[in-house]
N, C-alpha and C positions, 0 to 999 in steps of 0.2 A: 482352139475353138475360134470360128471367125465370129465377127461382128454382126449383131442385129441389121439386117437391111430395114429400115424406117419406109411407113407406106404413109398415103393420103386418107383424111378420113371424110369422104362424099357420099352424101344421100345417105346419112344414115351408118354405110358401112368403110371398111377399111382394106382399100383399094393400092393395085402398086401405080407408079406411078411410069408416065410416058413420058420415062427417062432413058440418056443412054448413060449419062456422067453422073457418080455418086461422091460424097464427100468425106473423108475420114473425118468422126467426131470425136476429140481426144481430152480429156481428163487435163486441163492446164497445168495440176500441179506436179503428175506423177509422170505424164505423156502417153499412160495408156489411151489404148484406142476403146470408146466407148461402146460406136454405130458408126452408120455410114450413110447418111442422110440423101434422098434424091434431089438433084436439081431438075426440078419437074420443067414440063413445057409449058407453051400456053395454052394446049390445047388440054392438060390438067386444069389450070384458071375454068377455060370453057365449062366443062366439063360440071366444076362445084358450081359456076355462077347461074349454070343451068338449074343444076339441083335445086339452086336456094332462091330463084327465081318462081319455080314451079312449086315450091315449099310455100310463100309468100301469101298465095291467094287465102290459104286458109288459115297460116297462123295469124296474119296481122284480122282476121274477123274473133281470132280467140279472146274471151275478155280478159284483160290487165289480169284482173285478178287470179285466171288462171293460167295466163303465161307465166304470171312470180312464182309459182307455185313449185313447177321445173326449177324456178333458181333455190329458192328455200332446199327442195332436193342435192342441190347441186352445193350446197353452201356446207349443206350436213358433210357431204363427204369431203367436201377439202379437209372439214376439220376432222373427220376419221382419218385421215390420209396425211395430215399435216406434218407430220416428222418426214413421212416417205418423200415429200414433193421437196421439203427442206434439202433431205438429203441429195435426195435425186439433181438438183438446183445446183447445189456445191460441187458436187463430180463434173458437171458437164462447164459448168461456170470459173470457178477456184477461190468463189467468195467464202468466207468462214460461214462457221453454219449459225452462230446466232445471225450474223448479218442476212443471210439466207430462210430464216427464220421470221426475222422482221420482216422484208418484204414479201413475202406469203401471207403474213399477215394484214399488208396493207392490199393488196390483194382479193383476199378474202372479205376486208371490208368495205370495197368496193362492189362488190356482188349482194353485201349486206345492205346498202344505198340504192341498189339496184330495185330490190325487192319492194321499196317506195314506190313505185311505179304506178299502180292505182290514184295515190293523193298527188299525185307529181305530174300526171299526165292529165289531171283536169286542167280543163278551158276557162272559157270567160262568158258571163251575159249581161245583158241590158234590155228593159224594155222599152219602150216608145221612144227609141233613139232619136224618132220623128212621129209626127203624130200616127199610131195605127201598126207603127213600125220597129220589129224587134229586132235584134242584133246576138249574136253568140259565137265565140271563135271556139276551135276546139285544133285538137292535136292529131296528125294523121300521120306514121308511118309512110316510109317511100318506097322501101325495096328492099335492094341488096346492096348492103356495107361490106366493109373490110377491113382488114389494119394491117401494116407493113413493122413488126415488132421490131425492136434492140437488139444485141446481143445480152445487154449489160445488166438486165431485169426478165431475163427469159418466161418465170411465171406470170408477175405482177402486172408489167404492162398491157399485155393483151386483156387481161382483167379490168384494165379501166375502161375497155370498148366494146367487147361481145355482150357482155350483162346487162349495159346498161338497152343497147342496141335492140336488143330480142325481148327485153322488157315493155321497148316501145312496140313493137311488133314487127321490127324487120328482121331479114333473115342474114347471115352472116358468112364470111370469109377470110380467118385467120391464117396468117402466109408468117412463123415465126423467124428468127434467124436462126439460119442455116448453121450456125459455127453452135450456134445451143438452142437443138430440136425433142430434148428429151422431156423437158416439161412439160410443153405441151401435150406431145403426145399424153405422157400420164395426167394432164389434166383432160385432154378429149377422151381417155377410156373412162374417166368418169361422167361427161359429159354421155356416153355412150351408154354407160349402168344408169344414168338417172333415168333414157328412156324421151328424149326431147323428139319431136316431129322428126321422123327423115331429110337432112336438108334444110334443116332452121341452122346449125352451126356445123361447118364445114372447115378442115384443116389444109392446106397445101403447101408440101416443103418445096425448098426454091431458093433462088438466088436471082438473078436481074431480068431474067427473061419472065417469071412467072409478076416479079414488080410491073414490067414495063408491060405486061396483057392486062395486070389489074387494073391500073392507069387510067389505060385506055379502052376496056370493055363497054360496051353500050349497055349493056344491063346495069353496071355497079353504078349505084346514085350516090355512093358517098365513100370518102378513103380516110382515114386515122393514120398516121405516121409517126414515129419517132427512130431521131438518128442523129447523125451530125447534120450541122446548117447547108452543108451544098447539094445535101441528099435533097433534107426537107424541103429545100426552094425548088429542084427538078419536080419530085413530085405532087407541090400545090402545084405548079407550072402546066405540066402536063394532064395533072386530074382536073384542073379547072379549066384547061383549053376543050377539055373533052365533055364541060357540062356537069361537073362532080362538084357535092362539099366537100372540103380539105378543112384539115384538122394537122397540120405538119408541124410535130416540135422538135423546132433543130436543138444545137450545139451549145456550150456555154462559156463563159469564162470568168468566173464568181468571185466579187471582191468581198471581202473582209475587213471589217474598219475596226481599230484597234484602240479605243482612249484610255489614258494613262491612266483613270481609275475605276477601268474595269476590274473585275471580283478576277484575280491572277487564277486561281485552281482551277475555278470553273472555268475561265474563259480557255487556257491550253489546253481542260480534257476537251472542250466543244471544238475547239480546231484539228484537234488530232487528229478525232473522228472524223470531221467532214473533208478534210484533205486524204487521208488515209485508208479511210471508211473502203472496202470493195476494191481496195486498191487504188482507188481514186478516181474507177470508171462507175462514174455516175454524172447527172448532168446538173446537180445541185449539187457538188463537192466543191469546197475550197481550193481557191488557183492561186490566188493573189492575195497576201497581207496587206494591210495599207495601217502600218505603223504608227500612230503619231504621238511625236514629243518623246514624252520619258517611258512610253511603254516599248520602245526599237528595244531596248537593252533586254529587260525582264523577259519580253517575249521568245527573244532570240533566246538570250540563256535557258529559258525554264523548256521551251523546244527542243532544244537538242541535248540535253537534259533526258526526257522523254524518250524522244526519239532510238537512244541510246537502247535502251530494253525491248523494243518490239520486236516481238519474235513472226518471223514468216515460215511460211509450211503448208501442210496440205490443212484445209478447211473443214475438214471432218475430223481434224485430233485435238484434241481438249489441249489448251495455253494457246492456241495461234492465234497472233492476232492480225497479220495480214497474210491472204493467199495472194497466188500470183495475178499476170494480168491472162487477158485471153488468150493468147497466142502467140507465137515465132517472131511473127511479123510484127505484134504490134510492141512485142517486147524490143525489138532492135528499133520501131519510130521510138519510143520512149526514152532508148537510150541512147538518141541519137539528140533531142531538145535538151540532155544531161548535157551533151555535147557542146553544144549552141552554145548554152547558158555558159558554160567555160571562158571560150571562145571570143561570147562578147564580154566577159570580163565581171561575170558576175561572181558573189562567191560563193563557194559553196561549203557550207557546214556540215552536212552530214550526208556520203555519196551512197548511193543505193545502188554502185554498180559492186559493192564489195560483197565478203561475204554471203553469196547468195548460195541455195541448196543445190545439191548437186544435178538434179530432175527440176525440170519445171521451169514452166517463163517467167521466171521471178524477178522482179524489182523491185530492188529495198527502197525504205520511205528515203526521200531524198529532200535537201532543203539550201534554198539559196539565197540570201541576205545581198543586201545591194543592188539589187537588182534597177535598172534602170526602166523606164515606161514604155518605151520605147523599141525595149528588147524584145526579142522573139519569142520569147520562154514569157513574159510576163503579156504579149499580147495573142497568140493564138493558142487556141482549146490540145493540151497534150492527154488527157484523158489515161491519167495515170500517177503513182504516187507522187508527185513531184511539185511542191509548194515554193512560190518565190514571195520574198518579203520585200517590199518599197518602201524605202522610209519619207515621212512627211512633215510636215511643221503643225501643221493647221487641219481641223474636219472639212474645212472649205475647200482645201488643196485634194484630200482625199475623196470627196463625194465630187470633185470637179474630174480625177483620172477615173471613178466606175461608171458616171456617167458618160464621159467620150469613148467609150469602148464599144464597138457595134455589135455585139454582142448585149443581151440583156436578161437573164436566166432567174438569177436569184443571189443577190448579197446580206451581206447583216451587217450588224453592227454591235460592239460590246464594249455598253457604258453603264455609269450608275447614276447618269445625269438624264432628266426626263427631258429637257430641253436639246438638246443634241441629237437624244433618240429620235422626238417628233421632226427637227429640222433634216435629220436624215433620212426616214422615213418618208416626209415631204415632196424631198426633192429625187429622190434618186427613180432610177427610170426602170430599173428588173419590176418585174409583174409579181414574183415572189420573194417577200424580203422579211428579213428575222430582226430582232431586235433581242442578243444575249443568245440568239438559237444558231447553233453551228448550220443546220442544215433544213433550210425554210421550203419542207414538204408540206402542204397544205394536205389535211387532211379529206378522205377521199367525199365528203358532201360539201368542201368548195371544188372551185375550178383549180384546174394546173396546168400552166405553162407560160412560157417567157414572154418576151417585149423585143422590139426591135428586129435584127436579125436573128432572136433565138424562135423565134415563133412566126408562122406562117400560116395565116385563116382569120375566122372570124371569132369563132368559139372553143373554150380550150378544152380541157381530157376533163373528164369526170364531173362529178357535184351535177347542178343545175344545168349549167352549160349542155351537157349531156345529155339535154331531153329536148333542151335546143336543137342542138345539133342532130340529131334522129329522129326527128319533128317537124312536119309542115303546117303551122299554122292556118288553118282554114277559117276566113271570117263568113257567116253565112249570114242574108241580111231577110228579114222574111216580114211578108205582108201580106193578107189574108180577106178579100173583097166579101 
């Protein structure tokens, strides 16, 4: 039986796509072949930007109240559908399926934020700003959006930007990754059951050519991104040469502050997770331990410890706790930083190149102590199971190595001292930082995204921000002879 050919969903319906190169989409853990995704052209771009261009005029006059209305629909069915998209999520992904599970549901709560839109898109007034003279700004829709999705959140992320987008009243252009196209899709055939305008939300699969027309289109007023940092700087770069808002959140490299009397149980099951969590491709996963004093010892041992039991496998069978990473390629860069880490002399306690299944791009949780600041493993984004530990004297020494890092994503820290927390909290420079919390996802009615070179724009994914960002402020000043 061959493979589902994957189409475009424009204007409404579900169209093939003017492609001539398709992509094998493959199961990471098993290597079955899923689908075969089109690398659309740009003359696909054209094509939706057009639909949702010509969509625009009437939905953004529809009022709030019942643009949310579609989402409320749409909200219903994720949650009829919630096991299938989990599922669906894990096959094309290789993350476990509670893990797959949870972000569907952050997801979905996003679209629940969404629905806010009425109380959320009021303005502002004042009267007699001047004698005679009144004043009121309000909130006006621009056009046609976009987002350039992950691989690593195939559902979730797109969900932090269409909902909020079409709420405000513009019309949309979700372009997912190419390597896992199957969510989406079954999120747009529900988008399609709910019954939205022709051309209010528009799908196009793709790879760099369909990026590089979104970019640069003269219709599209605004682009959403998430990827790694050298993606995210090309495309503020080129969206904002062209007159677009940019929303780009790059890459990460999350430290982890370790004080000698943090709560031991809790704090190792909270590192497992966020180092190990999805494989370790996420952009809020732990990279880097940053040790100090007498917790080097405890933590090491009670780690690998741990790390001894995790079982890896496919992601839909009850006991796994890590699947593999996405694919061929990225499984040989990963185990090629195993490499490095060697190399430069780091050490290593428990190797992830052992033992792996016999199918699949698996690499095991892997852990390396000693690690120097310096090293290549402990200063660039491997995006994958692979934790290094640093050891240090002092919080000072420790919040001095996460702040120099140019990267600035999201770190924590795990103490039982209020005084350490706030000075660390204080001073450190990530945009999203925990305190006892492995992995400092804000939830989806704040903002999300990094500092420094993990983030690129003005205004970040989700929460408020979000009506920011799909929002042109209109001040209107009025006088009356």
């Amino acid at each position: 039986m061959s493979a589902q050919k994957l189409r475009n969903y424009i204007d409404g319906k579900w169209v093939e796509a003017d492609a001539s190169e398709y992509l094998k989409v493959r199961n990471p853990a098993t290597e079955e072949i899923l689908a075969e995704v089109p690398l659309s052209k740009a003359s696909d771009v054209d094509r939706a930007v057009s639909a949702a261009q010509k969509a625009f005029a009437d939905w953004r006059t529809t009022p709030p109240a019942q643009r949310t209305q579609y989402l409320f629909k749409f909200k219903q069915l994720l949650e009829d559908r919630f096991e299938e998209i989990a599922a669906t999520l894990t096959r094309e992904h290789g993350k476990t399926l509670p893990e797959a599970r949870g972000s569907v549901r952050r997801g979905i709560e996003c679209v629940d934020v969404a629905t806010g839109a009425p109380s959320l898109l009021m303005g502002q007034s004042l009267e007699d700003v001047a004698s005679g003279i009144d004043c009121e700004a309000v909130r006006q829709p621009l056009g046609v959006f976009a987002c350039i999705a992950p691989f690593n959140f195939p559902a979730m992320v797109p969900l932090w930007f269409y909902p909020f987008a079409v709420a405000c009243g513009n019309t949309f252009v979700c372009k997912p990754s190419e390597q896992v196209p199957l969510s989406q899709k079954l999120l747009f055939e529900l988008i399609d059951e709910v019954g939205f305008p022709p051309g209010v939300l528009n799908l196009v699969n793709g790879a760099k050519d369909v990026v590089n027309r979104i970019v640069s289109h003269p219709q599209v007023a605004g682009v959403s991104f998430v990827g790694s940092s050298p993606v995210a700087q090309y495309v503020y770069r080129e969206a904002a040469a062209n007159g677009k808002r940019v929303q780009a959140l790059g890459g990460a490299k999350n430290f982890l502050v370790v004080m000698p009397d943090a709560k031991r149980e809790e704090t190792l099951s909270q590192i497992i997770a966020s180092a190990y969590g999805c494989a370790g491709e996420r952009c809020l996963a732990a990279s880097v331990l940053l040790n100090v004093g007498e917790a080097q010892e405890w933590v090491k041992d009670g780690l690998v410890k741990e790390l001894a039991n995790m079982k890896m496998g496919d992601g839909l069978k009850d006991g796994t706790d890590m699947g593999p990473v996405i694919s061929a390629a990225h499984k040989e860069k990963v185990l090629g930083y195993i490499e490095k880490g060697i190399q430069e002399g780091a050490e290593l306690l428990t190797d992830g190149r052992k033992n792996l299944p016999e199918r699949g791009f698996f690499v095991g949780p892997t852990l390396f102590d000693k690690v120097g600041r310096e090293m290549v493993i402990a200063q660039e984004e491997i995006f994958g199971p692979v934790l290094s530990m640093i050891r240090v004297d002092t919080l000072q020494e420790a919040i001095e190595i996460a702040t120099a890092h140019p990267l600035a994503n999201a770190t924590s820290i795990f103490t039982q001292d209020g005084k350490a927390a706030r000075e660390f909290k204080y001073r450190v420079n990530a945009s999203m930082t925990g305190v006892n919390i492995g992995v400092a996802a804000p939830m989806s009615y704040f903002s999300f995204g990094g500092a420094k070179g993990s983030f690129f724009g003005d205004l970040k994914g989700h929460g408020r921000d979000s009506f920011d960002f799909y929002t042109d402020k209109k001040v209107v000043i009025s006088r009356w002879f």
